[in-house]
KOLPATI-582847 format. One record per residue: z, x, y of N, C-alpha, C in turn; residue in one letter. Coordinates in steps of 0.1 Angstrom, whole numbers, plus 5000, padded with zeros to 4 digits. Example, Ala and Ser with C-alpha at 12.3 -4.5 7.8 and 13.67 -1.06 7.14 Angstrom:
BEGIN
507851324943507851234955507851324967a
507151284978507151374989507951295000s
This chain:
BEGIN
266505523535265105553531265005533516x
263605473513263905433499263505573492x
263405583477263405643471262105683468x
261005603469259605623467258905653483x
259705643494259305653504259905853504x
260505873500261405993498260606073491x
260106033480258906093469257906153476x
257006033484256406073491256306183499x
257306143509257106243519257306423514x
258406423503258106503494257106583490x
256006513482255206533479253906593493x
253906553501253106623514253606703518x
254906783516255806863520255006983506x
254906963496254207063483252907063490x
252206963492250706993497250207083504x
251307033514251207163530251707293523x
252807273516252807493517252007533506x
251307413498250407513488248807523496x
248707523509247607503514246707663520x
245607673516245207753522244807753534x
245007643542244507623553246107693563x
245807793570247007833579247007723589x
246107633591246407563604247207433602x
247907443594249207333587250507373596x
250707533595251607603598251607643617x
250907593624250907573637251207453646x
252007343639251907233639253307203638x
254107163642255207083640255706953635x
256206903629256506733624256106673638x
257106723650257306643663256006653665x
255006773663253406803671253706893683x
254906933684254707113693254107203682x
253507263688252507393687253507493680x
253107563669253907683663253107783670x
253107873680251707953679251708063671x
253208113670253508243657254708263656x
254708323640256208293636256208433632x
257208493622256908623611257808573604x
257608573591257808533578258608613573x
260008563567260808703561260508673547x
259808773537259208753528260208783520x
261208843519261908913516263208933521x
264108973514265509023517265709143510x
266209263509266409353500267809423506x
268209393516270009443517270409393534x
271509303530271809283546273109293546x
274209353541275109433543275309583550x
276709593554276609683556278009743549x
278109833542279009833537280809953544x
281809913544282410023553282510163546x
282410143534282410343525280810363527x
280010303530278810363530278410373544x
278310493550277410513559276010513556x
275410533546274110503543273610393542x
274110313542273710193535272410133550x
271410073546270209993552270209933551x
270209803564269309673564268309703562x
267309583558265709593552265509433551x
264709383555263709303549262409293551x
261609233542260109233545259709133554x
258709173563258209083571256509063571x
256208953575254808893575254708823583x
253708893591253208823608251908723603x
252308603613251108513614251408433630x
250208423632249308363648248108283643x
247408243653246108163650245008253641x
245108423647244308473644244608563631x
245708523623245708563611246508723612x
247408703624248108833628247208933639x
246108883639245208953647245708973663x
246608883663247308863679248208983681x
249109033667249709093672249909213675x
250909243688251209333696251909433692x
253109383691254209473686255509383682x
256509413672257609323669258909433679x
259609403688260609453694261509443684x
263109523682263809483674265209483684x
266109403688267509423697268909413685x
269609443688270709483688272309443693x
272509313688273909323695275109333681x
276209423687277609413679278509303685x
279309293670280309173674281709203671x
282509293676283909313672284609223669x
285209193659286509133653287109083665x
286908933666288408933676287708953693x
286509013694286309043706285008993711x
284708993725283208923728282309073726x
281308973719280109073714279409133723x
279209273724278109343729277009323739x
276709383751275409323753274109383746x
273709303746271709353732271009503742x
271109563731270309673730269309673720x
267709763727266809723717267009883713x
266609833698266509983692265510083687x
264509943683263010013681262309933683x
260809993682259409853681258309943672x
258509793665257409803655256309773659x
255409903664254009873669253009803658x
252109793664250809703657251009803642x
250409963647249910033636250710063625x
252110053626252710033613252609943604x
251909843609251709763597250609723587x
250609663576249809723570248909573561x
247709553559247309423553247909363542x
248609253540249509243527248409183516x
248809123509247908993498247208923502x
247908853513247308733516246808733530x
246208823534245708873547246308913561x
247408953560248408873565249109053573x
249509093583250209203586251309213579x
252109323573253209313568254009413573x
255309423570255909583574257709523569x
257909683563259309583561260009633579x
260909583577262109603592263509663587x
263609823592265009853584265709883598x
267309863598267909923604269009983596x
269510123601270110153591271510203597x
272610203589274110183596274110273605x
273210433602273710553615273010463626x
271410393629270810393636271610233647x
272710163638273310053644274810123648x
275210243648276410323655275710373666x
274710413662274510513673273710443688x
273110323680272710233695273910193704x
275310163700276510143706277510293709x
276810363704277510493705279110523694x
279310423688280110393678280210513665x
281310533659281510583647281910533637x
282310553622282110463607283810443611x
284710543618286310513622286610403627x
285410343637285810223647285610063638x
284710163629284310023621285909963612x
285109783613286509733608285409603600x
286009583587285909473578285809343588x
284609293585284409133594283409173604x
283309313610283009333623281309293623x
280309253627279009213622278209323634x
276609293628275709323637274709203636x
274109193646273109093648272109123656x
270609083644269409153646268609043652x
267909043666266808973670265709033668x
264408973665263209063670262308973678x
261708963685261008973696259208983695x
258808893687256908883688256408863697x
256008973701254508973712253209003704x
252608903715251308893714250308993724x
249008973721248209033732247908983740x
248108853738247308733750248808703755x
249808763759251008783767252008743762x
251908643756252808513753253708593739x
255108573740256108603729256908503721x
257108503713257808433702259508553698x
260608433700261508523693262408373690x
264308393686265108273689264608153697x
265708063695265807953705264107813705x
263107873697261607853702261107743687x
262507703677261807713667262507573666x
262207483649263307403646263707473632x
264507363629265207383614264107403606x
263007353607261507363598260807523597x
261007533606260607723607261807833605x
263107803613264407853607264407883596x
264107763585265207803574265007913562x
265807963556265408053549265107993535x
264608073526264108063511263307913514x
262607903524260907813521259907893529x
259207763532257407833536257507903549x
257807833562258007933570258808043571x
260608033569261308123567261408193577x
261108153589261108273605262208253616x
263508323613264508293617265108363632x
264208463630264008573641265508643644x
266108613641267308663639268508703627x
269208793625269708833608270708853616x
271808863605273508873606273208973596x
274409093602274709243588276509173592x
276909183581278409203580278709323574x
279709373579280109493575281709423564x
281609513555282009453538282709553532x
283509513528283809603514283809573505x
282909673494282009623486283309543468x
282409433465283609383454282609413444x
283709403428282609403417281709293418x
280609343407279509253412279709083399x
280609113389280909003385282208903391x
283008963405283908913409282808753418x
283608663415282808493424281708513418x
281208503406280308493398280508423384x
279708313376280308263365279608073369x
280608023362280907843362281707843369x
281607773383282407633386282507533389x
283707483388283407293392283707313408x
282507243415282407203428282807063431x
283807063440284206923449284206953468x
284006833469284306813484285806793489x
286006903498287406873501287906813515x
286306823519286206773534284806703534x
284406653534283206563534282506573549x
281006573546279906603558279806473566x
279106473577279206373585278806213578x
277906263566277406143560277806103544x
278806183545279306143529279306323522x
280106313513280706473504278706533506x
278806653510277706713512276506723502x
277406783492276406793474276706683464x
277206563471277406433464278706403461x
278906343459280306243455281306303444x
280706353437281506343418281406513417x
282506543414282706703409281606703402x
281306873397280106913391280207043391x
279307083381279707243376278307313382x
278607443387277807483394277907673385x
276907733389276907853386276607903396x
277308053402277608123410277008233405x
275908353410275508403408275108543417x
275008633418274708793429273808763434x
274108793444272808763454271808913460x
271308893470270209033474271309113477x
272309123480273609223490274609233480x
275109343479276009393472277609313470x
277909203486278909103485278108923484x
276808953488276208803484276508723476x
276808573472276708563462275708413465x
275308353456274008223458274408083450x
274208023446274407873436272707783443x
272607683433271807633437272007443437x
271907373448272707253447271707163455x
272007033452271206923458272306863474x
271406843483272406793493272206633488x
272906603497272906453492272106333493x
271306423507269606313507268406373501x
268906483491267306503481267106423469x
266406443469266106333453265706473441x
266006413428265606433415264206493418x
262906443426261906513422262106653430x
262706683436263106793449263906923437x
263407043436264007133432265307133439x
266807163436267807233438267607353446x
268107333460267907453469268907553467x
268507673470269907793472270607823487x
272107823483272907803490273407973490x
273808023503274608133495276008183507x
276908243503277908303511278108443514x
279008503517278808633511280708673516x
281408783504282708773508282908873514x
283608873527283808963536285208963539x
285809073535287009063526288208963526x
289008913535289308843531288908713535x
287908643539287308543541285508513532x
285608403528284108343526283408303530x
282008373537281408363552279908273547x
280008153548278808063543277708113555x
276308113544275208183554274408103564x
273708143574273608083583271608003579x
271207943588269607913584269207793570x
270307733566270207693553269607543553x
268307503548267907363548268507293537x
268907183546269707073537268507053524x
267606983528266406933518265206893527x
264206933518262806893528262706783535x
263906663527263606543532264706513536x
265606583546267306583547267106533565x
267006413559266606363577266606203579x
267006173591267406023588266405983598x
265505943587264105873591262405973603x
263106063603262206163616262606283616x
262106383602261706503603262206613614x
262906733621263306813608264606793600x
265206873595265906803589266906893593x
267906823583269206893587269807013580x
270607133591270507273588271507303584x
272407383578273707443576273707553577x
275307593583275207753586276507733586x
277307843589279207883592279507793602x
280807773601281807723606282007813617x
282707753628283407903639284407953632x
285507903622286507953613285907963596x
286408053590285708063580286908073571x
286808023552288007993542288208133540x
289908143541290208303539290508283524x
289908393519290308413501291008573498x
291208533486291508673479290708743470x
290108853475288708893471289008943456x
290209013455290209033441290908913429x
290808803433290808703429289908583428x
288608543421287808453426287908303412x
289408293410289708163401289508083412x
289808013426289507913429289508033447x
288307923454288007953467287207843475x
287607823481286507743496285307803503x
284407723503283407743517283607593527x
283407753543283807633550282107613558x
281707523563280307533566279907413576x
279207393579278907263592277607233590x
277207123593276107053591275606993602x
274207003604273707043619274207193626x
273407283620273607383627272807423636x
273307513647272607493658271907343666x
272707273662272207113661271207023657x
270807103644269707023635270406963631x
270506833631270906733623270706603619x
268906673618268106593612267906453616x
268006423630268306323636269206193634x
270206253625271006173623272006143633x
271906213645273106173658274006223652x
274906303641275906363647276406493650x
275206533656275506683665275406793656x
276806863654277406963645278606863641x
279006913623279906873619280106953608x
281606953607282507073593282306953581x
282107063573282207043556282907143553x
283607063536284607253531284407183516x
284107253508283807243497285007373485x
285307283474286707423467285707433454x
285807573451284907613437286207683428x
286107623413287407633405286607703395x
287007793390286507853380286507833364x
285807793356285407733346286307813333x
């Protein structure tokens, strides 16, 4: 794809999310119907830490439908655990966020944040803070209903509504890792980034080492960078990438858009998330570490035909 053809499509990609018109946002590249998504506006803690029993998931959410949220019903919230090592849980739901908790935001729009909090994700499994073990996750679905019957949750969306930190942002689903918590300047600083395994279509954030900064993220083990994949262009801001260290492994985050224009020739584009195996580190050591990650996740792959595929990238410290 040329480079002015690249621009372009770029550039209608700014049009649309600066548009007031919500009927941009019901529409797909391919032309399926969005009928409703909810918008994670926010992140404010998705850890769970193992010395804190207190500690809360939270993020903000913002419903939209045709009718400007007017549709909606109630957001369900489920529940599955994932032991270390073992098959995960069957989903329990834990609460529902009815209509009336929520509340008009800015932009017309329903809002409400969504918390679960570590007693209320033991006690749905009947679990105690003893059983808990470093790595062990929780995984949040929620569930949009409408009034006119019809539900929105997983499975219903592409990489274009998935992904996190853009316009839609509706993932319907969150990962809690349970963590033990590191200092907050530990994998934080300058590094130089190389490819140590290259993406299906060439080293993922380009060819030639490069110095990157590593920086804290929303969660107390987060950490973010901000990097070009290898099919954005110069006019394209630098997207954020992020991991989070869960102790001794570096767990690359799931939902991540390559680039607006990260697609070989036909829209959506291609997604990144975790590896099934993830780079083990040493948490109180962060001079050099790997992320391991794949490209086409959940099999966005931006119609490039090759499915899912691993990337591993090594950060050296400056």
């Amino acid at each position: 794809m040329s480079t002015l053809l690249r621009l372009s499509i770029l550039l209608c990609f700014f049009i649309l999310s600066c548009s007031n018109d919500d009927k941009v946002a019901f529409t797909n590249a391919d032309e399926r119907e969005i009928g409703a998504y909810v918008r994670t506006t926010a992140t404010v803690n998705a850890d769970f830490s193992i010395t804190n029993p207190d500690d809360v998931f939270r993020v903000e959410l913002e419903v939209h439908d045709e009718q400007n949220g007017g549709l909606l019903e109630a957001i369900e919230v489920y529940l599955t655990y994932k032991k270390t090592g073992e098959i995960p849980s069957n989903e329990v739901l834990v609460k529902t966020l009815e209509r009336d908790v929520f509340t008009i935001g800015q932009f017309g729009k329903p809002v409400s944040p969504l918390t679960v909090s570590f007693e209320e994700a033991l006690n749905a499994f009947n679990l105690t803070m003893d059983e808990m073990s470093c790595k062990d996750q929780f995984e949040v679905r929620i569930n949009q209903k409408l009034t006119d019957g019809r539900s929105f949750t997983t499975g219903q969306s592409s990489s274009k509504i998935l992904a996190a930190d853009d316009f839609w942002s509706s993932p319907f689903c969150y990962t809690i890792n349970i963590i033990e918590p590191i200092e907050e300047d530990l994998f934080t600083g300058i590094y130089q980034l190389e490819s140590i395994l290259d993406g299906p279509l060439g080293a993922t954030f380009g060819d030639e080492p490069q110095l990157v900064e590593v920086y804290k993220g929303h969660s107390t083990n987060v950490r973010e960078m901000r990097l070009r994949h290898r099919l954005s262009i110069e006019q394209e801001f630098p997207r954020i990438f992020r991991f989070t260290i869960v102790c001794d492994e570096a767990v690359f985050s799931k939902d991540l858009l390559s680039s607006k224009i990260g697609f070989c020739g036909i829209d959506p584009a291609i997604l990144l998330g975790p590896d099934t195996v993830n780079a083990t580190i040493d948490p109180n050591d962060d001079t050099v570490f790997e992320l391991w990650f794949v490209e086409g996740y959940l099999g966005f792959d931006g119609n490039c035909g090759f499915g899912t595929a691993p990337s591993r990238i090594r950060l050296s410290k400056q």
